[in-house]
N, C-alpha and C positions, 0 to 999 in steps of 0.2 A: 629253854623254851620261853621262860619269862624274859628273855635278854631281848632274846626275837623279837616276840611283840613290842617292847617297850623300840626299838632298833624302828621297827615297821611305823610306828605309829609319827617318832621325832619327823621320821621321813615327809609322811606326809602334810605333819604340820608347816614345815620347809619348803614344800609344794603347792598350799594353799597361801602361807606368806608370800610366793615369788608372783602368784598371779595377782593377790592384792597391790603388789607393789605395781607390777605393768598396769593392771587397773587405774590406779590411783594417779601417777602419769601421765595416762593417757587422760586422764579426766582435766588434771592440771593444765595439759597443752591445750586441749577445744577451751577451758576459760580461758587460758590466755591469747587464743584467736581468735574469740568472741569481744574481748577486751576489747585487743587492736583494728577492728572489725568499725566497732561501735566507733573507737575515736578518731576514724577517718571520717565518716558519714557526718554529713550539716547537720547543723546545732539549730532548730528551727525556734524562735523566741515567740512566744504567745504574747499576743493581748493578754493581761490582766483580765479587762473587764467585760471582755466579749472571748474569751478561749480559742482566738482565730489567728493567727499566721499570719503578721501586720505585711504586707506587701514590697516587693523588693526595692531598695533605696535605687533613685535613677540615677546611669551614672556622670560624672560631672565631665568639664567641656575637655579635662587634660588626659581622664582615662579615656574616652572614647577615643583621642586623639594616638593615644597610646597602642589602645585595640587595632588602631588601624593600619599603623605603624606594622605592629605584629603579624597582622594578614598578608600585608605586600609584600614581607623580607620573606616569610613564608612561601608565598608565590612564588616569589625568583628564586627561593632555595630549593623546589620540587623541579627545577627545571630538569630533564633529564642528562642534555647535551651538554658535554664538556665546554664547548663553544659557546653554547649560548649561557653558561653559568660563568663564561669569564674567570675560565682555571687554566687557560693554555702555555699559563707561562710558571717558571718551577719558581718565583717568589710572590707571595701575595702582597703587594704593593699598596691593594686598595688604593686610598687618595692620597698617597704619603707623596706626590709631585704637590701638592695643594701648598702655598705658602702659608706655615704655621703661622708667622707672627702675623700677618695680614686675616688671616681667618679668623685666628682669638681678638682682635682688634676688632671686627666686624661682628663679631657673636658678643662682645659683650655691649656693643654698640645696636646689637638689635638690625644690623644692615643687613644682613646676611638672609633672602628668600629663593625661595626654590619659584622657577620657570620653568615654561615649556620653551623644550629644545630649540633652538634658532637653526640647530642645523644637525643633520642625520647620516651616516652612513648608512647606505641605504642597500648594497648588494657589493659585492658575491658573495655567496658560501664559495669555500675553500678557493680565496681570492686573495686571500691577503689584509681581512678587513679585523681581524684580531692586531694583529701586528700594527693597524694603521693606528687604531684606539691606543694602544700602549705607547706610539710614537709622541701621539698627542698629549697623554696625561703628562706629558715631561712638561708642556706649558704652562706657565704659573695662569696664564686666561684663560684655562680653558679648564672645566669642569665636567665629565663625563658618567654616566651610568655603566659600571664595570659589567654586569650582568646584559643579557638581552631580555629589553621588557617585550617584546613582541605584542606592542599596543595594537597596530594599526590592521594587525591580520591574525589575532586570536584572540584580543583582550578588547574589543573595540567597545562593545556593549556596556562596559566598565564604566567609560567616561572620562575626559579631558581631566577632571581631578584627581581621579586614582591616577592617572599617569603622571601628573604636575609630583603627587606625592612621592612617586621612587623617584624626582631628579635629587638631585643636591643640591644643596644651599650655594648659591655664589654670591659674590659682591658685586657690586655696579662697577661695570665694563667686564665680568668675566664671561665667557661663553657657556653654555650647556649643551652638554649632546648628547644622543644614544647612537649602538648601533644594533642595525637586526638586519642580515642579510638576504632577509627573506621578502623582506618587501617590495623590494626590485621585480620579481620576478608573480608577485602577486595584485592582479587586475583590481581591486578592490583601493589600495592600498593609496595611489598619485589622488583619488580625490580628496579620499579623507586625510591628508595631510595636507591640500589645498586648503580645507575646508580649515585645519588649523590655524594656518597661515598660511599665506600663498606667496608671501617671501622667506621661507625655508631655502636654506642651502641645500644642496644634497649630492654627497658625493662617494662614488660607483667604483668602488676597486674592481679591475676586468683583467683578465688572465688568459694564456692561451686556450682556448677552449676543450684541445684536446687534452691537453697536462691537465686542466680543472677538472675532468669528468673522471679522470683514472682516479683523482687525487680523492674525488665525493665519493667514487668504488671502495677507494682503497680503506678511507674512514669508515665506511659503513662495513664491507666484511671483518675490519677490528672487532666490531660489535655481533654481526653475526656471520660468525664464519661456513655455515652453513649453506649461502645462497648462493643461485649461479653464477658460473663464469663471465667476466666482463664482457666478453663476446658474446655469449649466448644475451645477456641485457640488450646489447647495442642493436643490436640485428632482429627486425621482425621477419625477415628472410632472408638467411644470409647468401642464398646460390642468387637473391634476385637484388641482391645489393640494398635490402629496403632497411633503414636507418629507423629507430623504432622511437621516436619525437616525445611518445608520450612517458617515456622514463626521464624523469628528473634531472639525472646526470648528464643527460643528454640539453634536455630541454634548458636547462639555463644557460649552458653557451650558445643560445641563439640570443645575445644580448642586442641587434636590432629591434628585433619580432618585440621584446620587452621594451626599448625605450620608446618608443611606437606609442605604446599606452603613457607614460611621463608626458612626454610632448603635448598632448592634447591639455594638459594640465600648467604645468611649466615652459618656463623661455630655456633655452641652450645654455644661458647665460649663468642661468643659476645651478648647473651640473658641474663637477668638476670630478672626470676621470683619470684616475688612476691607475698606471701601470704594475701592476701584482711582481712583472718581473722585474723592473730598477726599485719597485720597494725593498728588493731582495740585493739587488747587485749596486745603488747607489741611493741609499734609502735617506741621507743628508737631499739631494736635487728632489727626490719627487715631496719631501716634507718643505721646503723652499717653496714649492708650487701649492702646493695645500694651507701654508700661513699665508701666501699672500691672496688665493682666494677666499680663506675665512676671514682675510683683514689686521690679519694679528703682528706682531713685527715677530720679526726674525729671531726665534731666539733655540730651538732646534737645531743644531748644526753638525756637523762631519766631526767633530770632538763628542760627541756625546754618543754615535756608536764604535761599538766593535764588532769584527764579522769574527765569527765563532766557523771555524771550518769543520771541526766535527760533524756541527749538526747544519751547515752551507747556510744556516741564516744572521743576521746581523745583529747581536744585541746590546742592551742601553748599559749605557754605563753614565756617571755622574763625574765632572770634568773635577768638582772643585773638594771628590771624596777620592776615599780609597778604596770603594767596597768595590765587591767583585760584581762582574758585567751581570747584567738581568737577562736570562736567556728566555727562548721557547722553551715551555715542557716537554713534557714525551710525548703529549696526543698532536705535536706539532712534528712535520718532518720525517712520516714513515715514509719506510721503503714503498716505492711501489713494487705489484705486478708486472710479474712479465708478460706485456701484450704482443702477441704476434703482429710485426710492422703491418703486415699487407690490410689487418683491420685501422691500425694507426691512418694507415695513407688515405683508406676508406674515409674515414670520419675527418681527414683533413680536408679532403675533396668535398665533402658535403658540408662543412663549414666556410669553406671560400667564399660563397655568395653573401653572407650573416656576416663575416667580416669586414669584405669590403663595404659592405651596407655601412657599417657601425665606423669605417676609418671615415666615410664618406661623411658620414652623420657629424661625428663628433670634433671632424678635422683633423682628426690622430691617426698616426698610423703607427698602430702598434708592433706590426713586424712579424706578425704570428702566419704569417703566408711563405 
């Protein structure tokens, strides 16, 4: 019986030790979260002689320059679109075409400022206007914004110097561009770039209009693959043949109806259009045509691509290295849809007019008829 009790009692002493110990633990962690708590939280420094919170130091001319820095790369890092974040291709290249020793020559010489664009590619989505920017970064003149700032038709409010800010630094005689394929096709857009300069270049990769709209379809149900059939888009009635203008994919291959609005702004002279399909099938000739209307010399040539037949597009390669070619990525070059011809022929038929307009317009004739 005495064994019992004495047996009963260790027990419970065993029992009330194991809860002091989880107590005691538990107390130990909340100090030490209280700790780490405290030593994240601002250190506010008192006046001595008045017990008041002396006023935050203002900041100086290099951090704010900094801060600002931060906000822009930030900007073009939220962009959603793979295109317009300038990821289409599977190496990040950034500005590595930029002539290193002429750049560190120019930076430490202080030569080296950032301008506004002298010249823009201005349209199409799914045109060809990624491909055209990566052809160009191969030029040692020419200095580009990888990203799309979309100044002119989302960011306008901003200001000519938030935009001066995301170009790049060039040297005297190098060129500066952006591209945003959106502003072709956006009415707002031909002043306010007159209004920058009203000798801007600007040049319009244009594509067949019907491969362009399957190709905008085809990018977009990547994304959400949820939404209707290409035919059912196209068609606001489809037994009365009525072609539905206000869908997007549509409406940008009326590239008349859009330079329409250019023109009132600009001479002909300062356009220079591009073929989407010899960017593809002879991309050395239509870059020939592009340096000599940006003025630049020749130095892009038929050595510098390779046509990649897997993925049927052409990519860079470096004549005087040995690394392997610079391809499109993967959000370049999907399959399309298969569209039933008899809507295909519809929507050829109904671009006819919008074509001829634009061979008549531009003096080209692209061949899309």
């Amino acid at each position: 019986m005495e064994y019992s009790l004495l047996s009963h009692s260790s027990q419970q002493v065993k029992n009330k030790l194991f809860v002091f110990c989880i107590m005691l633990s538990l107390w130990v962690y909340m100090l030490y979260c209280c700790v780490g708590y405290c030593s994240t939280t601002p250190a506010f420094t008192l006046d001595e002689r008045s017990g008041r919170r002396p006023p935050p130091r203002p900041l100086q001319n290099q951090e704010l320059e900094m801060l600002f820095k931060t906000q822009s790369r930030g900007l073009l890092n939220n962009e959603s679109d793979a295109e317009s974040r300038g990821d289409g291709w599977e190496e990040n290249k950034g500005e590595a075409n930029y002539d290193e020793d002429s750049g560190l020559t120019g930076a430490l010489n202080g030569s080296e400022t950032k301008k506004l664009p002298q010249a823009i590619i201005i349209g199409v989505k799914k045109g060809g206007t990624r491909a055209l920017l990566e052809f160009l970064r191969l030029h040692p003149d020419i200095r580009a914004v990888g990203a799309e700032p979309h100044f002119f038709d989302r960011n306008y409010e901003k200001g000519l110097e938030w935009y001066r800010e995301l170009m790049p630094k060039t040297l005297a005689g190098q060129l500066t561009m952006e591209k945003t394929p959106s502003y072709f096709v956006t009415k707002e857009v031909p002043g306010r770039i007159y209004a920058m300069s009203k000798d801007t270049k600007l040049i319009v990769v244009v594509r067949d209009p019907v491969t362009r709209a399957i190709s905008d379809y085809t990018q977009t149900s990547s994304k959400k693959p949820d939404i209707p059939s290409f035919e059912c888009l196209t068609f606001k009635n489809i037994t009365a043949n009525l072609i539905d203008t206000s869908w997007s994919a549509v409406q940008i291959g009326m590239y008349a109806r859009h330079l329409e609005q250019w023109l009132q702004f600009f001479p002909l002279d300062q356009f220079l259009f591009v073929s989407g399909e010899r960017l593809i099938s002879d991309p050395a000739g239509e870059m020939a045509r592009v340096q000599h209307f940006l003025g630049l010399r020749r130095v892009v040539t038929r050595k510098h691509f390779h046509f990649n037949p897997a993925k049927g597009f052409p990519c860079l390669k470096r004549p005087e290295s040995n690394s392997k070619p610079h391809c499109l990525g993967k959000t370049k070059g999907r399959t399309h849809p298969n569209i039933h011809p008899d809507v295909i022929q519809r929507l050829r038929d109904f671009y006819k007019p919008f074509n001829k307009k634009i061979y008549h317009m531009t003096g080209h004739d692209f061949g899309w008829d």
